[in-house]
C-alpha positions in Angstrom: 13.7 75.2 21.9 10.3 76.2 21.5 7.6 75.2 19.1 6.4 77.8 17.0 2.9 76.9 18.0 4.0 77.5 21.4 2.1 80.2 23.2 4.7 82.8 24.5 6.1 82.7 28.4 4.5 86.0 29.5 1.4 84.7 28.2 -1.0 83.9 30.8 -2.5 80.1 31.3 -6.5 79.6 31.3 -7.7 78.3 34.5 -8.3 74.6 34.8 -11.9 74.5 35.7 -12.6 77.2 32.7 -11.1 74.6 30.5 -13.5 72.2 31.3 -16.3 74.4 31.1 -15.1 75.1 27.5 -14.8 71.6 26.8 -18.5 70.7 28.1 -19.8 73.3 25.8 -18.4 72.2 22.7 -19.2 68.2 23.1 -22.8 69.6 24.4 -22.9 72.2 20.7 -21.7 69.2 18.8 -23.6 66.9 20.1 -26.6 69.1 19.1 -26.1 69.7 16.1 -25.4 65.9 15.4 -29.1 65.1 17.3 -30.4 67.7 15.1 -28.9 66.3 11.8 -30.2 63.0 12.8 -33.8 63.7 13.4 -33.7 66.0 10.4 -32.7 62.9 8.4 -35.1 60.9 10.1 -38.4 63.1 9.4 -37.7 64.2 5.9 -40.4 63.4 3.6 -39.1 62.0 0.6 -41.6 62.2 -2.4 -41.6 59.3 -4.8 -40.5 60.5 -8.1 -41.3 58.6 -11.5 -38.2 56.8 -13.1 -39.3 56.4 -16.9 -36.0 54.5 -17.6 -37.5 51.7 -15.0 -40.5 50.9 -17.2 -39.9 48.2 -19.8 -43.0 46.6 -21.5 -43.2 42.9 -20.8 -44.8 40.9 -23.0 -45.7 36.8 -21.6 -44.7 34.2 -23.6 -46.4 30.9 -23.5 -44.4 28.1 -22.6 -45.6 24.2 -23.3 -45.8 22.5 -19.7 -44.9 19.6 -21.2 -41.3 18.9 -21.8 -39.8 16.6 -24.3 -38.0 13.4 -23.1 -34.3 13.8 -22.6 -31.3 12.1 -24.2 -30.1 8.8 -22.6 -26.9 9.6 -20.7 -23.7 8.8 -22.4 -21.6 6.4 -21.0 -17.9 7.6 -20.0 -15.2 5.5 -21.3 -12.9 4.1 -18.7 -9.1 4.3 -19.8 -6.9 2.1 -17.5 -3.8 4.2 -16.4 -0.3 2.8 -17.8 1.4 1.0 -14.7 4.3 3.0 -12.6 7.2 1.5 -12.4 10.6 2.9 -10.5 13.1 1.9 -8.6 13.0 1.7 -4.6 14.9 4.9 -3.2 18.5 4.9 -1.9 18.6 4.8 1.8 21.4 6.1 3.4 21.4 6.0 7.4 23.9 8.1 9.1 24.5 7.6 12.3 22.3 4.7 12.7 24.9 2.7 15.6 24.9 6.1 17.3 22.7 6.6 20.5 22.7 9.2 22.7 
């Protein structure tokens, strides 16, 4: 069964080395275009342009150099923990006479 994007039998086929020839000249046109694009990108001039929203007035607020002392640290209290206790786990051994 044939695709519907199949070309039709009678149809006749392109020769090989045209096909490559077609090829080469659309990778060389693409690949012009993209060198193109590129240096276009490269050497544009972009002007500066003025933001107004990026100027803020700044006004400088002295600050004393001198700092005051600081607090004496505060010592942590220690709690002791309460002491675990609980019984030693059931061993069972199964197999334990068994050696292979």
């Amino acid at each position: 069964m044939l695709l519907r994007s199949a070309p039709p039998v009678e149809m006749p086929k392109m020769p090989r080395g045209q096909m490559v020839r077609v090829k080469l000249g659309c990778m060389a046109g693409l690949g012009l275009l993209y060198g193109a694009f590129v240096w276009h990108l490269a050497h544009e001039k972009i002007a500066p342009r003025p933001n107004p929203a990026a100027r803020v007035a700044i006004r400088f607020i002295k600050v004393p150099m001198v700092l005051p002392p600081a607090p004496p640290p505060v010592e942590p209290v220690l709690v002791q923990p309460a002491p675990v206790s609980f019984p030693p786990p059931k061993l069972v051994l199964r197999h334990a006479g068994h050696r292979r």
